[in-house]
N, CA and C atoms as a LAMMPS dump frame, in Angstrom:
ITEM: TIMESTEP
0
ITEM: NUMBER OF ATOMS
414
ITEM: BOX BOUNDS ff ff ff
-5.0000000000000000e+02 5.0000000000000000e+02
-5.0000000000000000e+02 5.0000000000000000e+02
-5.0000000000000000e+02 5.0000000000000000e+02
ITEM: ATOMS id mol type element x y z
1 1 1 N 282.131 -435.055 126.975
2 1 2 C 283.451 -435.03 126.429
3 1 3 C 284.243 -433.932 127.11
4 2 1 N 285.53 -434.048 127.494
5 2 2 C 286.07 -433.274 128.361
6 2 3 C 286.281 -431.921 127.389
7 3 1 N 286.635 -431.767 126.182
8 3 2 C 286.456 -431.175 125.365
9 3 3 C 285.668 -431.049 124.164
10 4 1 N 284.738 -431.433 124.335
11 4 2 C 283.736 -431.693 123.372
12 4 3 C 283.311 -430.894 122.287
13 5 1 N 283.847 -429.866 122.448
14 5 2 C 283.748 -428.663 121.585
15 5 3 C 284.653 -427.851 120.91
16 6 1 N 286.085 -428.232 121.91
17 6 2 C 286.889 -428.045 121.55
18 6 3 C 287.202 -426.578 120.309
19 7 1 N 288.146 -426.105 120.001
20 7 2 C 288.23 -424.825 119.129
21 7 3 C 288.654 -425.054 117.831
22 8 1 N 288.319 -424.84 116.724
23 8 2 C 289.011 -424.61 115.537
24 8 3 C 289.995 -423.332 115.022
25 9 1 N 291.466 -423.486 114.939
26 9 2 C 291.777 -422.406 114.469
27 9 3 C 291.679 -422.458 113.222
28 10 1 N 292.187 -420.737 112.707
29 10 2 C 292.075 -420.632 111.066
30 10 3 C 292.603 -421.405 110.596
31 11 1 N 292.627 -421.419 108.794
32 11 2 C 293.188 -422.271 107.745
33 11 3 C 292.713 -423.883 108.303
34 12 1 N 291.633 -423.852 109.331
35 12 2 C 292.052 -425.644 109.335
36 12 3 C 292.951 -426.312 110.439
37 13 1 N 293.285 -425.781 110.633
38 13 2 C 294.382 -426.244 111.549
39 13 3 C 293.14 -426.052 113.381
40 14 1 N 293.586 -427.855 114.292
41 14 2 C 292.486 -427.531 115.118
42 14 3 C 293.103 -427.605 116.392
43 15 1 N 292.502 -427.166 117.382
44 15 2 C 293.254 -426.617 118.586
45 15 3 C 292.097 -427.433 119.77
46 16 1 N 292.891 -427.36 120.986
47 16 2 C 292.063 -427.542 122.398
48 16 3 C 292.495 -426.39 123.269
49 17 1 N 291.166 -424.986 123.315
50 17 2 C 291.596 -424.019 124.087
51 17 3 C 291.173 -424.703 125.046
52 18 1 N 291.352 -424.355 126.149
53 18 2 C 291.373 -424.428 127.921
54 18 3 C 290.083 -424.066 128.389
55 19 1 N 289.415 -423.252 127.718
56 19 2 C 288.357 -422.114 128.006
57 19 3 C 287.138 -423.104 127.704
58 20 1 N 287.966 -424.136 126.848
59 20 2 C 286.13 -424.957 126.261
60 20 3 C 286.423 -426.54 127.309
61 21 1 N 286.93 -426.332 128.384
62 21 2 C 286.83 -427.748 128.855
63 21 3 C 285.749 -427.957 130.039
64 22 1 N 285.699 -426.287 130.107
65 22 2 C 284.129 -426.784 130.939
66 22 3 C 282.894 -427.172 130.06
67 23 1 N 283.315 -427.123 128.999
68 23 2 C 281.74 -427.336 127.678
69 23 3 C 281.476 -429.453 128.395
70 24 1 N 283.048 -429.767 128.573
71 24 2 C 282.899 -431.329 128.685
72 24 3 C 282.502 -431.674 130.19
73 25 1 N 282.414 -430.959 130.956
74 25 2 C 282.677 -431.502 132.82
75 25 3 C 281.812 -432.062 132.7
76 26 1 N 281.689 -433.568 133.25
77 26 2 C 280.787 -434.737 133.259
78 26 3 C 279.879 -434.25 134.212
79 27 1 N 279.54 -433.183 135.059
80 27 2 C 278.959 -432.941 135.604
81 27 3 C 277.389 -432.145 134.891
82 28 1 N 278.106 -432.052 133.749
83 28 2 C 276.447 -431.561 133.087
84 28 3 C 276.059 -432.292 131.696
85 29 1 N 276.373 -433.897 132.486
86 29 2 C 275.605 -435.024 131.633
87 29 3 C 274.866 -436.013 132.888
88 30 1 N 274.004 -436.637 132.375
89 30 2 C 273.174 -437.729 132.899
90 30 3 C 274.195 -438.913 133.036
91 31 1 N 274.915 -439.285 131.884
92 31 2 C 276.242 -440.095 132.069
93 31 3 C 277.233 -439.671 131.52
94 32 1 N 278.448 -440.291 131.973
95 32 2 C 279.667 -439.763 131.46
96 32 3 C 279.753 -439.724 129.837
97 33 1 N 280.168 -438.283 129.257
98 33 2 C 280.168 -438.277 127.806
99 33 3 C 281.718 -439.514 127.128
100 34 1 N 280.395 -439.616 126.183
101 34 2 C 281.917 -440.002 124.834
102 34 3 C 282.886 -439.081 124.412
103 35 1 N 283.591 -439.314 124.652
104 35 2 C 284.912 -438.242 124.436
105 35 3 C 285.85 -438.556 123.361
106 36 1 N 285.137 -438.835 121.969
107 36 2 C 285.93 -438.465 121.024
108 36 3 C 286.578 -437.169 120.07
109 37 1 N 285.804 -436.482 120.186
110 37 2 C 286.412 -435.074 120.036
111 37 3 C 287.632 -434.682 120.22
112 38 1 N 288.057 -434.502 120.921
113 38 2 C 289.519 -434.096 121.709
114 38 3 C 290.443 -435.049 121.023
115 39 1 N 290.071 -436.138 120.747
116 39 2 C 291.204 -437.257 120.316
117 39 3 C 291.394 -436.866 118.52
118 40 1 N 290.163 -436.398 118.222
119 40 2 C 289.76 -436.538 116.855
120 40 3 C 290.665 -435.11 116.525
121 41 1 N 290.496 -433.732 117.063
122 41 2 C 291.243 -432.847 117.354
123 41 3 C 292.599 -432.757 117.459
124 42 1 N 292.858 -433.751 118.176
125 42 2 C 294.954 -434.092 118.184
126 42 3 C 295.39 -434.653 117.543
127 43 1 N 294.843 -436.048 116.785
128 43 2 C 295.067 -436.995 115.431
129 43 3 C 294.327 -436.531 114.285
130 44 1 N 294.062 -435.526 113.894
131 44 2 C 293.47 -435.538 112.477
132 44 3 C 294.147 -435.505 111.697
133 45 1 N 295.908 -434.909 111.447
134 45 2 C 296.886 -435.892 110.46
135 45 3 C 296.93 -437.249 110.51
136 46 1 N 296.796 -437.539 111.333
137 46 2 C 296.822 -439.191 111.644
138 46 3 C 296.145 -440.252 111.321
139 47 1 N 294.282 -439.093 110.865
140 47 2 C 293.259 -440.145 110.749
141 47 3 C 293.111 -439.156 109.237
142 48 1 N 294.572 -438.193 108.656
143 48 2 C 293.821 -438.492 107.236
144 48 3 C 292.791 -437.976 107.026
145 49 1 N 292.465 -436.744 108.062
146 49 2 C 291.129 -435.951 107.456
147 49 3 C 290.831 -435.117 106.011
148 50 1 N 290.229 -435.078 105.22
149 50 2 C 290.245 -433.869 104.143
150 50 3 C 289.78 -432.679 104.348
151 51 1 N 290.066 -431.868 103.454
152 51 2 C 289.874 -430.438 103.982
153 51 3 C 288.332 -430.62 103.756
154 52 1 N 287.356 -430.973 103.524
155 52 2 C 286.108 -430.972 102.985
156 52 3 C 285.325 -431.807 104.841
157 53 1 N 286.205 -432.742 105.088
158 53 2 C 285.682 -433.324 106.442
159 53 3 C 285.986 -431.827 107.186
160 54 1 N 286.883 -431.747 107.525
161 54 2 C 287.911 -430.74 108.605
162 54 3 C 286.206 -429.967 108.487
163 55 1 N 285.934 -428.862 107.263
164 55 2 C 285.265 -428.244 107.132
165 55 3 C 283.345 -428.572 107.513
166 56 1 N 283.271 -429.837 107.477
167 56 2 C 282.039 -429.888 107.836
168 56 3 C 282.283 -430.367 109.752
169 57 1 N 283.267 -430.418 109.682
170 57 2 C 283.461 -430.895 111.339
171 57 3 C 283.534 -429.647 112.412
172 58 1 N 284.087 -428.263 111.535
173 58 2 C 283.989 -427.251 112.04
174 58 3 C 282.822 -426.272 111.882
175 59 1 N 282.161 -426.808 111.247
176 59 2 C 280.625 -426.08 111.104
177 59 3 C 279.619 -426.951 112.486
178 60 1 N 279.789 -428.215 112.452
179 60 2 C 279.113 -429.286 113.609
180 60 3 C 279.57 -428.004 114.747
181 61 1 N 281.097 -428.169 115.432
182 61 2 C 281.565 -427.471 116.431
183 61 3 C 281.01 -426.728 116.69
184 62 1 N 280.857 -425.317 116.054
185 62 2 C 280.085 -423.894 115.777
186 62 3 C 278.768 -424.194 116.503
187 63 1 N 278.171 -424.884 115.362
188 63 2 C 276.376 -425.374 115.844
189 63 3 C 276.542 -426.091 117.576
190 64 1 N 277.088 -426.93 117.67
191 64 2 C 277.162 -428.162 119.271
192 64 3 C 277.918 -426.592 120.376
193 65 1 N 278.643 -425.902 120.077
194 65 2 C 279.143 -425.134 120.926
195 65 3 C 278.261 -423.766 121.704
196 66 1 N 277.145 -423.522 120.922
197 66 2 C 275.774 -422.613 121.642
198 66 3 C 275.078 -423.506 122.322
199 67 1 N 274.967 -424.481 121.877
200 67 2 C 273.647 -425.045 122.188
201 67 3 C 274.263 -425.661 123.566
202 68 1 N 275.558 -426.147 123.346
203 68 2 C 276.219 -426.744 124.891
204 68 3 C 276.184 -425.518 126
205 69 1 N 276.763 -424.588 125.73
206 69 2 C 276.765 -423.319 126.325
207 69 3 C 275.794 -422.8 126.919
208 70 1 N 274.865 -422.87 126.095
209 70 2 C 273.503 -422.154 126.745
210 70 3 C 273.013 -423.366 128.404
211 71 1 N 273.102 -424.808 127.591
212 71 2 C 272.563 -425.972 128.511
213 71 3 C 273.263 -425.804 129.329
214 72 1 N 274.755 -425.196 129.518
215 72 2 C 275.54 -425.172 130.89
216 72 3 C 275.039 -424.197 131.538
217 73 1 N 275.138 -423.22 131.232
218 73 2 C 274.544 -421.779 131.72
219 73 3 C 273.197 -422.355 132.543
220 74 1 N 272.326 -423.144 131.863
221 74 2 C 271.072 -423.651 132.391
222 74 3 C 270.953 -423.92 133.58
223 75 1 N 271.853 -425.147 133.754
224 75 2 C 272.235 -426.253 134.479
225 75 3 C 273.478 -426.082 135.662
226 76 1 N 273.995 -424.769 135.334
227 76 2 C 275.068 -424.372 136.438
228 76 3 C 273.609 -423.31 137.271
229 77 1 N 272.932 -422.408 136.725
230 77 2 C 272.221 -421.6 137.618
231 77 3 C 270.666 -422.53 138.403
232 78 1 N 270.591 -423.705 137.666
233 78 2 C 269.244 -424.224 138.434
234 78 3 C 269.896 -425.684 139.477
235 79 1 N 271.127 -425.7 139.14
236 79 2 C 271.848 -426.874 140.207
237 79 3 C 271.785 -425.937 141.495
238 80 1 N 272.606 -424.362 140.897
239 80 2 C 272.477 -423.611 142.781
240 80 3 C 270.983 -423.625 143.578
241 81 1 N 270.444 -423.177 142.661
242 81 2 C 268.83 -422.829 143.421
243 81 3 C 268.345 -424.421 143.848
244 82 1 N 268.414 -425.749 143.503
245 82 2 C 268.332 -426.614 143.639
246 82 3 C 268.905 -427.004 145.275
247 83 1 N 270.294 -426.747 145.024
248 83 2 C 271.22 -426.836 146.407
249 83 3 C 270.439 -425.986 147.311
250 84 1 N 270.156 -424.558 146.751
251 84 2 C 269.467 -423.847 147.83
252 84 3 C 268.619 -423.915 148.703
253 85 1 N 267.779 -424.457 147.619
254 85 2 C 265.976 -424.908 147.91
255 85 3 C 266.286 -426.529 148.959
256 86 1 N 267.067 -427.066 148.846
257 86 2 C 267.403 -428.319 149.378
258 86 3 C 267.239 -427.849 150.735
259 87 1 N 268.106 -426.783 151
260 87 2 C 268.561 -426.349 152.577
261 87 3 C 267.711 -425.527 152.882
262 88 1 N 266.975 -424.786 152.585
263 88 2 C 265.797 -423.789 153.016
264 88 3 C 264.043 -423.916 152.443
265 89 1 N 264.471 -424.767 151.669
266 89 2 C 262.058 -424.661 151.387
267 89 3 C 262.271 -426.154 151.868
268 90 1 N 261.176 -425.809 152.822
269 90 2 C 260.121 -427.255 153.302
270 90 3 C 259.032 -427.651 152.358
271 91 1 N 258.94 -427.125 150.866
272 91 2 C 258.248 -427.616 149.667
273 91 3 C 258.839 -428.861 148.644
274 92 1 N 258.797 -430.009 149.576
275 92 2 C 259.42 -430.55 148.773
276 92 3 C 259.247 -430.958 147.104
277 93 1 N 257.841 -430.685 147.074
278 93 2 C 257.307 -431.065 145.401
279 93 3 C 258.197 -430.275 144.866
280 94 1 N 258.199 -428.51 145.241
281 94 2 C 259.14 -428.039 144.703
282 94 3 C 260.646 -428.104 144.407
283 95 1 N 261.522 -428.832 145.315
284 95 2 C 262.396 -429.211 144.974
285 95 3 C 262.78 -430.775 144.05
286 96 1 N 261.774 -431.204 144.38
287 96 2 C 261.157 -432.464 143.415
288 96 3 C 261.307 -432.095 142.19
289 97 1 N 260.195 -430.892 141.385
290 97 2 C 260.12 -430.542 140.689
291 97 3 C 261.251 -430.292 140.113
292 98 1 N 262.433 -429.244 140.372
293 98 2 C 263.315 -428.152 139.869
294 98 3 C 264.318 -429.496 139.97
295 99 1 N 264.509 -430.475 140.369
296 99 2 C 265.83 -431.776 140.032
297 99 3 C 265.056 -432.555 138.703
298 100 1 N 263.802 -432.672 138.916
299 100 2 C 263.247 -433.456 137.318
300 100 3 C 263.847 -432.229 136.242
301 101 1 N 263.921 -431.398 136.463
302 101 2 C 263.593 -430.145 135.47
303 101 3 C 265.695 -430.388 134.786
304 102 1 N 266.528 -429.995 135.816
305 102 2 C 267.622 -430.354 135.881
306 102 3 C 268.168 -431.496 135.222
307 103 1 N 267.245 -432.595 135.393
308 103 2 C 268.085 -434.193 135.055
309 103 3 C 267.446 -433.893 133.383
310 104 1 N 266.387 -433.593 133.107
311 104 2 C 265.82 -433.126 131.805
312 104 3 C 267.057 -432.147 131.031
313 105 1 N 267.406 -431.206 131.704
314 105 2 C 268.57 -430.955 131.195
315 105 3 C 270.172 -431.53 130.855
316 106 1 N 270.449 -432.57 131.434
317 106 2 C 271.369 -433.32 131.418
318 106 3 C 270.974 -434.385 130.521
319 107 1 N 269.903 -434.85 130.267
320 107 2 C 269.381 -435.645 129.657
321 107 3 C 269.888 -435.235 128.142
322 108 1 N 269.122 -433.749 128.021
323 108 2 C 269.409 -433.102 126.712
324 108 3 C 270.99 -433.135 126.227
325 109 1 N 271.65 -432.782 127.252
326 109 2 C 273.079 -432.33 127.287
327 109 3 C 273.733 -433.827 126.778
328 110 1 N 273.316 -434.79 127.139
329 110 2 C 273.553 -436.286 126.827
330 110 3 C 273.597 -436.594 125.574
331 111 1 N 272.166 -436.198 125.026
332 111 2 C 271.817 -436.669 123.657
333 111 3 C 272.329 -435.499 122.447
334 112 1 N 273.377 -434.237 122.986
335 112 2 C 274.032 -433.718 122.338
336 112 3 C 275.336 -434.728 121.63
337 113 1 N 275.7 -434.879 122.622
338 113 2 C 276.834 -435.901 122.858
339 113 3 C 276.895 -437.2 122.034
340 114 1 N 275.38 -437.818 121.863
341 114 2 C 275.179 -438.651 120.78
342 114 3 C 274.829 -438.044 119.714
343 115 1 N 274.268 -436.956 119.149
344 115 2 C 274.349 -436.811 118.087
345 115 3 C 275.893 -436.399 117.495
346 116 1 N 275.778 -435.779 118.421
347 116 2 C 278.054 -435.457 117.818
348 116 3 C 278.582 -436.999 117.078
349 117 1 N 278.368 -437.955 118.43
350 117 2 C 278.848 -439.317 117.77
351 117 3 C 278.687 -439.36 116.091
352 118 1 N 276.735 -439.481 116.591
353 118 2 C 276.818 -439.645 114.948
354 118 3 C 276.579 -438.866 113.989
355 119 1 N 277.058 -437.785 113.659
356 119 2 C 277.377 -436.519 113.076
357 119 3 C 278.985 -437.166 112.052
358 120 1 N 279.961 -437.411 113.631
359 120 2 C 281.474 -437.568 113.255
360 120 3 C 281.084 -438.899 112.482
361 121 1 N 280.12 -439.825 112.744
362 121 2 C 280.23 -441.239 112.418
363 121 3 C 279.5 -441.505 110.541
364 122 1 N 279.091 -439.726 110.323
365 122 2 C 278.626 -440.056 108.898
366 122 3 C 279.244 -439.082 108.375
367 123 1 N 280.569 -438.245 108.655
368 123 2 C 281.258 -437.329 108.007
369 123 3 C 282.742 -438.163 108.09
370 124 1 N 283.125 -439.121 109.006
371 124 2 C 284.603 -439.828 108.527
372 124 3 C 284.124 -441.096 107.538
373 125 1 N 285.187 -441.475 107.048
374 125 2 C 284.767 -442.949 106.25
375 125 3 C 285.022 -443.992 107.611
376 126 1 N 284.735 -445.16 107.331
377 126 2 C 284.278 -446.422 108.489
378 126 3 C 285.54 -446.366 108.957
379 127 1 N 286.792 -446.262 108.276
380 127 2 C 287.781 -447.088 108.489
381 127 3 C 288.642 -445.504 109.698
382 128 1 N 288.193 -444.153 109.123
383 128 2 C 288.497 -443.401 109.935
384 128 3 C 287.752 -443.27 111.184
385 129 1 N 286.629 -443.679 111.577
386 129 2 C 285.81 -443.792 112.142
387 129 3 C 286.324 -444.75 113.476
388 130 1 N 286.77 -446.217 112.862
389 130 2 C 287.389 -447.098 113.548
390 130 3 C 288.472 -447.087 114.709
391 131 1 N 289.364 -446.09 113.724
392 131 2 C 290.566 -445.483 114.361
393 131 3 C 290.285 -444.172 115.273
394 132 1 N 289.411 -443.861 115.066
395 132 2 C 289.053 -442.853 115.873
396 132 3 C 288.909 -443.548 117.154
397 133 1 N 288.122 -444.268 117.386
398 133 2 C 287.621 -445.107 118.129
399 133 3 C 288.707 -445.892 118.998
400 134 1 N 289.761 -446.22 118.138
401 134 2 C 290.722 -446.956 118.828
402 134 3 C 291.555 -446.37 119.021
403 135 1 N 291.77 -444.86 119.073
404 135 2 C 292.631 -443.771 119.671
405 135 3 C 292.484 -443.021 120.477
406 136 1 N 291.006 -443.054 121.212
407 136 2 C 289.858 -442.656 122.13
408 136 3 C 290.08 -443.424 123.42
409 137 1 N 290.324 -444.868 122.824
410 137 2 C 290.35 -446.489 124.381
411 137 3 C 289.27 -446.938 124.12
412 138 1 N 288.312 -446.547 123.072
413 138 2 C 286.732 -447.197 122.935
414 138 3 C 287.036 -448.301 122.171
């Protein structure tokens, strides 16, 4: 999700800082993320959230926003050594190795991304859910 993590400001009220759009760069997924977040973030007058959703949606954020963070951090320092090892070790198991290790991480980073789905998909009702969906292009 290009913002997948996107920021909550106080009182409720929810924001897209700039700072969290590397949390989404499709580059540290296995496939391109679902990117409802960001949409869900700009329409939530729209989709009729309650303060009781808002509130469990900003506790999800909190929790999905370390755990994304850390996997980038992961996955930005073992992509270089990867590139590195590409151009200088004649070990190839080893570079074998350290891209399984990598796609394992993207893998993870993936199935963040689905649980978010269905996180949002058992905290809106169906019908907000729907519209979410159809304000996304999904």
């Amino acid at each position: 999700m290009r913002n997948f993590l996107g920021g909550l400001l106080a009182l409720g009220v929810f924001s897209l800082p700039l700072s969290a759009q590397k949390l989404c760069a499709t580059h540290y997924y296995i496939v391109e993320p679902v990117k409802l977040l960001p949409t869900l973030l700009k329409h939530y007058k729209e989709l009729e959230l309650s303060p009781e959703q808002r509130l469990k949606i900003k506790e999800e954020i909190r929790f999905f926003r370390e755990k994304m963070l850390s996997l980038n951090r992961a996955i930005d320092k073992l992509t270089k050594k990867v590139r590195e090892d590409m151009l200088h070790s004649d070990n190839q198991l080893l570079v074998e190795g350290e891209m399984r290790i990598l796609a394992n991480l993207k893998v993870k980073k993936s199935l963040y991304n689905y649980r978010c789905i269905r996180i949002l998909k058992k905290i809106l009702t169906e019908e907000q859910f729907k519209k979410l969906l159809e304000l996304s292009g999904y």
